[in-house]
Every structure is written in structure tokens, then in C-alpha cells.
GUFI-736334 format. One record per residue (C-alpha): x, y, z; residue number from 1; residue in one letter. Coordinates in steps of 0.02 Angstrom, whole numbers, padded with zeros to 5 digits, always signed. Layout:
BEGIN
REC   east  north     up   k r
REC      X      Y      Z NUM A
...
This chain:
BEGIN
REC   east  north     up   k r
REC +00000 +00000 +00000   1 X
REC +00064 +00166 -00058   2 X
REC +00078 +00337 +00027   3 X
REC -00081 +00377 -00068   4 X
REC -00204 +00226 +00000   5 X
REC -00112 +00257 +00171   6 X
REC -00111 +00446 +00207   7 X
REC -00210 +00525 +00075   8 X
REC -00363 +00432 +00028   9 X
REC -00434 +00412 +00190  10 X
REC -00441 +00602 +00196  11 X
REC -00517 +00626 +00029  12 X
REC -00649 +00489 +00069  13 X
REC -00692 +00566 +00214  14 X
REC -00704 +00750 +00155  15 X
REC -00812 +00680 +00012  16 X
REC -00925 +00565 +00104  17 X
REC -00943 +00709 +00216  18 X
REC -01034 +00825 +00097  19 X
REC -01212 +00897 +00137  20 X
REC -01282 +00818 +00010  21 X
REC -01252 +00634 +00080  22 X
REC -01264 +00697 +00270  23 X
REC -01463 +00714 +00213  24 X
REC -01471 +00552 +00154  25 X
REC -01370 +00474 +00314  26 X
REC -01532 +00579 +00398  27 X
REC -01649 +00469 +00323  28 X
REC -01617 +00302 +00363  29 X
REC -01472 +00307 +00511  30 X
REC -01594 +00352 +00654  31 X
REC -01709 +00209 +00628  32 X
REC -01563 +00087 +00678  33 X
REC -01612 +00017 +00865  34 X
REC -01527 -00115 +00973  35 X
REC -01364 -00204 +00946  36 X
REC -01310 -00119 +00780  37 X
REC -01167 -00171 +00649  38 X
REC -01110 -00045 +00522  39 X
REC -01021 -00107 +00372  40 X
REC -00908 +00019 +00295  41 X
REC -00903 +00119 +00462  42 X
REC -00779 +00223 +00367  43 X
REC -00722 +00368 +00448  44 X
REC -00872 +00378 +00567  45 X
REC -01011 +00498 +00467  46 X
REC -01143 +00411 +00514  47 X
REC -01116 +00433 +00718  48 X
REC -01195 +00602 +00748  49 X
REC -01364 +00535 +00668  50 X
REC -01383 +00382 +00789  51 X
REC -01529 +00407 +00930  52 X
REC -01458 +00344 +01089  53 X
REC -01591 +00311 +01163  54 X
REC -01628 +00190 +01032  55 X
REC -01464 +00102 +01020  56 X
REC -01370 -00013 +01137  57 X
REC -01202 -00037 +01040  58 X
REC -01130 +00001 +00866  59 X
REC -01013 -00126 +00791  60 X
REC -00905 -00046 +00681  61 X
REC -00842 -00154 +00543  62 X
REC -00704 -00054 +00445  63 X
REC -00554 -00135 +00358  64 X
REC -00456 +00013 +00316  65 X
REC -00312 +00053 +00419  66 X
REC -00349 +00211 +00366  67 X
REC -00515 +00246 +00402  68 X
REC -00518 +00196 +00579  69 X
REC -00393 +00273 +00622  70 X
REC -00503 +00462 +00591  71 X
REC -00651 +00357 +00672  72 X
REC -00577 +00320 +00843  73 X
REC -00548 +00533 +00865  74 X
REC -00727 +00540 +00842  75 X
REC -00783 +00401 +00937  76 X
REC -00719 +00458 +01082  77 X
REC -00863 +00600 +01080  78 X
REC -00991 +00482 +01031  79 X
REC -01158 +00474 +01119  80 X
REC -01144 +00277 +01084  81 X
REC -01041 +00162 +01122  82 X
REC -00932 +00110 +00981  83 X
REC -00846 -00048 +00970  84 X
REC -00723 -00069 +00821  85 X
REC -00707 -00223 +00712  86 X
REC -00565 -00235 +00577  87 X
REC -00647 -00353 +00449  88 X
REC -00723 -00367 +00303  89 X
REC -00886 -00357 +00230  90 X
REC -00863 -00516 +00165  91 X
REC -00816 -00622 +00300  92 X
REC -00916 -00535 +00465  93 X
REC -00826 -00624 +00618  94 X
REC -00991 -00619 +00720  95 X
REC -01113 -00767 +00756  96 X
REC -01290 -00799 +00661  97 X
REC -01447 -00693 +00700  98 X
REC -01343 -00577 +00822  99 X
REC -01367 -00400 +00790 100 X
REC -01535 -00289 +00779 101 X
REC -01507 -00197 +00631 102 X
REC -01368 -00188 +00505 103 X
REC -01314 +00004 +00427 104 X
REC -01217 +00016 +00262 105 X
REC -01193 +00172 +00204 106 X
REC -01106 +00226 +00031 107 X
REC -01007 +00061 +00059 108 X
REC -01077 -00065 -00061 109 X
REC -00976 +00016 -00201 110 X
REC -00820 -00021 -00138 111 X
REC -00840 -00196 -00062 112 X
REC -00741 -00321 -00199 113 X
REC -00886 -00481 -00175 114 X
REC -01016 -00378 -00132 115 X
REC -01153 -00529 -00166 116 X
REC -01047 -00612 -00058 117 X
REC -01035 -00479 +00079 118 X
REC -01267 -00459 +00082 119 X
REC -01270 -00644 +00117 120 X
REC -01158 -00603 +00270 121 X
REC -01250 -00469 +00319 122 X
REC -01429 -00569 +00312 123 X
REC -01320 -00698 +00408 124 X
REC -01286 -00597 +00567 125 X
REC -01481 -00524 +00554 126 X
REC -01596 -00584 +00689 127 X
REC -01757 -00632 +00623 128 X
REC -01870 -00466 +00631 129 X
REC -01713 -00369 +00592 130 X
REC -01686 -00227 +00454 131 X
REC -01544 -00188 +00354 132 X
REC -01528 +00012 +00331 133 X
REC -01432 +00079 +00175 134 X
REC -01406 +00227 +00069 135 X
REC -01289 +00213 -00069 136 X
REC -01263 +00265 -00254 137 X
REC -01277 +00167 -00397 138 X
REC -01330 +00139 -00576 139 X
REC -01400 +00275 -00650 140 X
REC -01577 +00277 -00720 141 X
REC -01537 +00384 -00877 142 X
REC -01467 +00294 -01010 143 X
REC -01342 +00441 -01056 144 X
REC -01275 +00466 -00857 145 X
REC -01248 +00256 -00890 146 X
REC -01142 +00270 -01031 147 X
REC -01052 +00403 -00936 148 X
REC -01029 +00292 -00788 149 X
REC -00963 +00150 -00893 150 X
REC -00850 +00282 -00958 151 X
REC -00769 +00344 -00812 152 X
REC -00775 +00194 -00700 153 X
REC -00611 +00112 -00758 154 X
REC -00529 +00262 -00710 155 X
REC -00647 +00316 -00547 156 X
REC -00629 +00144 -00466 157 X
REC -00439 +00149 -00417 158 X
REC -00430 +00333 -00392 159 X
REC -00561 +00307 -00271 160 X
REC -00524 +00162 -00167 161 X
REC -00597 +00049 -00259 162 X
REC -00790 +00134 -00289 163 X
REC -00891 +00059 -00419 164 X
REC -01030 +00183 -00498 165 X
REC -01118 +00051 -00586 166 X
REC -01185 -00063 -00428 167 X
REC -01370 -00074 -00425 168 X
REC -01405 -00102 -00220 169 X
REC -01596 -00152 -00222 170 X
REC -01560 -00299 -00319 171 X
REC -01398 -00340 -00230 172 X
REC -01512 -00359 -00078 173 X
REC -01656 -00443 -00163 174 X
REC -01514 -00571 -00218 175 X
REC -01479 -00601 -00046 176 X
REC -01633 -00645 -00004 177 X
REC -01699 -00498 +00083 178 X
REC -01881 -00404 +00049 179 X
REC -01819 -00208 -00022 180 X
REC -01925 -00056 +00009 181 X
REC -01819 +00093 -00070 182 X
REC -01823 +00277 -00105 183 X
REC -01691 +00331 -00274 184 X
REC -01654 +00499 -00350 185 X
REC -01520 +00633 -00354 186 X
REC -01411 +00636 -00229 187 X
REC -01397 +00811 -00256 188 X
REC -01549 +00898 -00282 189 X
REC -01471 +01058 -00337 190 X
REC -01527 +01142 -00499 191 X
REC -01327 +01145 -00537 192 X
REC -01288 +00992 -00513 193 X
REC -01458 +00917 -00619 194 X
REC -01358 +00992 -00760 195 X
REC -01194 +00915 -00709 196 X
REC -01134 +00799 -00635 197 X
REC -01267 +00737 -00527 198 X
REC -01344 +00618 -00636 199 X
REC -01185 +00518 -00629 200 X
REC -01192 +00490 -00438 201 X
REC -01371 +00427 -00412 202 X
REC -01443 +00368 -00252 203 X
REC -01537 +00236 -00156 204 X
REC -01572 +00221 +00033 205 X
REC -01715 +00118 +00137 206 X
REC -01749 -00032 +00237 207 X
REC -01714 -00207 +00179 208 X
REC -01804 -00341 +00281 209 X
């Protein structure tokens, strides 16, 4: 691993995973997690300001990146949850059967290599009565923003640490076996970025069951 994966990437991912834009979309579907929680892709640790405490016991943080945890433990220690960090990956989740409450992937599932493999895990580890939160980005719906994807994506993916912008989430999910109710647009609702480059980064986020 170069000086880029190791020192600058995680800071780029971070700033740009941090945007306004995707902070509304965290809103949506973040707060509904309750219980014993695992997050896949904890990242850098976005998604801990939007976490209810009084909802949530415990927040397994599954992050693989050196990287990435390493800007997640300064903010854990302000956390209003506890936070308890795992260094795996998606596709091999070193916890038992039926053993967390809800599962929270967010703007991960483009960057996991076997990501059929890694929503099988994730079902694994979901007690029955369970839900899976996400928000991610994906394929786009527009023909022309496709092309464009398929265009840019051999050059995106290892600039970016790997993000793919061609994944389609719901029916990674349904694949898996789980039931998919999902909301998709821009993830940027902004007249400017309509006209730009928004088309090219559209997003998905609800409750797999």
C-alpha cells in the first residue's frame, strides 16, 4: 500500500463522504437503527452524529481500512454511543448468526470487492425481525448518465479506493434474499448539479427486511 491509500485517501474519502448532500441522506435512514447495531463500511465515522441513543445499545463498527479507523476512533471518543471497532471485512463478518438488531451500510456497497458475497453475510448476522438500513449510489436511471458511468469507471474505481458507480443495491439485496422497500433519485438535488454531474452519482437508501 502506497503513501496515497495510506495517508491520502482516507482524507479525501472522508471530506467527500462528508458533503451535505449525503449527510441528508445518512438523515434518512441512520436514526431508525435500534438495538445491537453493525455498520459495514463504518468508514471514517459519518454516520455517528445521526444515531438516537436512546434507541441504540451498541454500534459494531466493521471497517477494514487502516486508514479509516484510524479518523473514526478521534470521533468516537465523543460519541453518544458506544462504539466498538471491528477490523474485517464485509465479506467475512466475524460475528455469530442472527446476532445484531439492525445492520447500517452506508455509501459502502460500491467499494466492497464480492459484494453478493458480503449481503449474504449481512442477512447472516440479522436476527429474524431485523432490518438492514442503507443509502448508497448506484446505476443511473438515464441511459446517457450510464454510458457516462461505464465511461469513467475504469478510471474512478482505483482513484477512489476501489468505488464502483455502476452497482445497483436493491437488487444486490433482493439477491440475498432480503424483501427491499427503497427511495432513489439525485443525490444532489441542486438545480446545478441536475445539469452536471449529478446524474452520474445517483442514489438509493431504505430498509431491507
Amino acid at each position: 500500500m502506497g503513501v496515497y491509500e495510506r495517508l491520502i485517501l482516507p482524507r479525501l474519502v472522508d471530506a467527500a463522504c462528508g458533503s451535505a448532500s449525503l449527510a441528508r441522506v445518512r438523515a434518512r435512514v441512520v436514526p431508525l437503527a435500534r438495538g445491537r447495531v453493525l455498520e459495514v463500511g463504518y468508514g471514517s465515522g459519518l454516520n455517528l452524529p445521526f444515531y438516537d441513543p436512546g434507541k441504540v445499545q451498541r454500534v459494531l463498527a466493521l471497517e477494514p481500512a487502516d486508514g479509516l479507523r484510524a479518523i473514526a476512533l478521534q470521533r468516537a471518543r465523543s460519541a453518544a454511543v458506544p462504539v466498538e471497532f471491528v477490523p474485517a471485512s464485509g465479506e467475512s463478518i466475524p460475528l455469530a448468526d442472527a446476532s445484531v438488531d439492525t445492520v447500517v451500510i452506508t455509501f459502502t456497497m460500491c467499494t466492497i470487492p464480492d459484494v453478493e458475497q458480503a449481503a449474504r453475510e449481512m442477512r447472516r448476522v440479522l436476527r429474524r425481525g431485523g432490518e438492514l438500513l442503507f443509502a448508497e449510489h448506484g446505476t443511473a436511471r438515464s441511459p446517457g448518465a450510464q454510458r457516462w458511468q461505464r465511461r469513467i469507471e475504469p478510471v474512478w474505481t482505483p482513484l477512489a479506493g476501489g468505488c464502483r458507480l455502476t452497482r445497483d443495491p436493491p437488487t444486490i439485496l433482493r439477491a440475498a434474499g432480503f424483501e427491499v422497500e427503497w427511495s432513489e433519485g439525485l443525490l444532489d438535488g441542486s438545480l446545478w448539479s441536475a445539469r452536471t454531474l449529478g446524474p452520474l452519482t445517483y442514489g438509493y437508501w431504505g430498509v431491507a427486511r
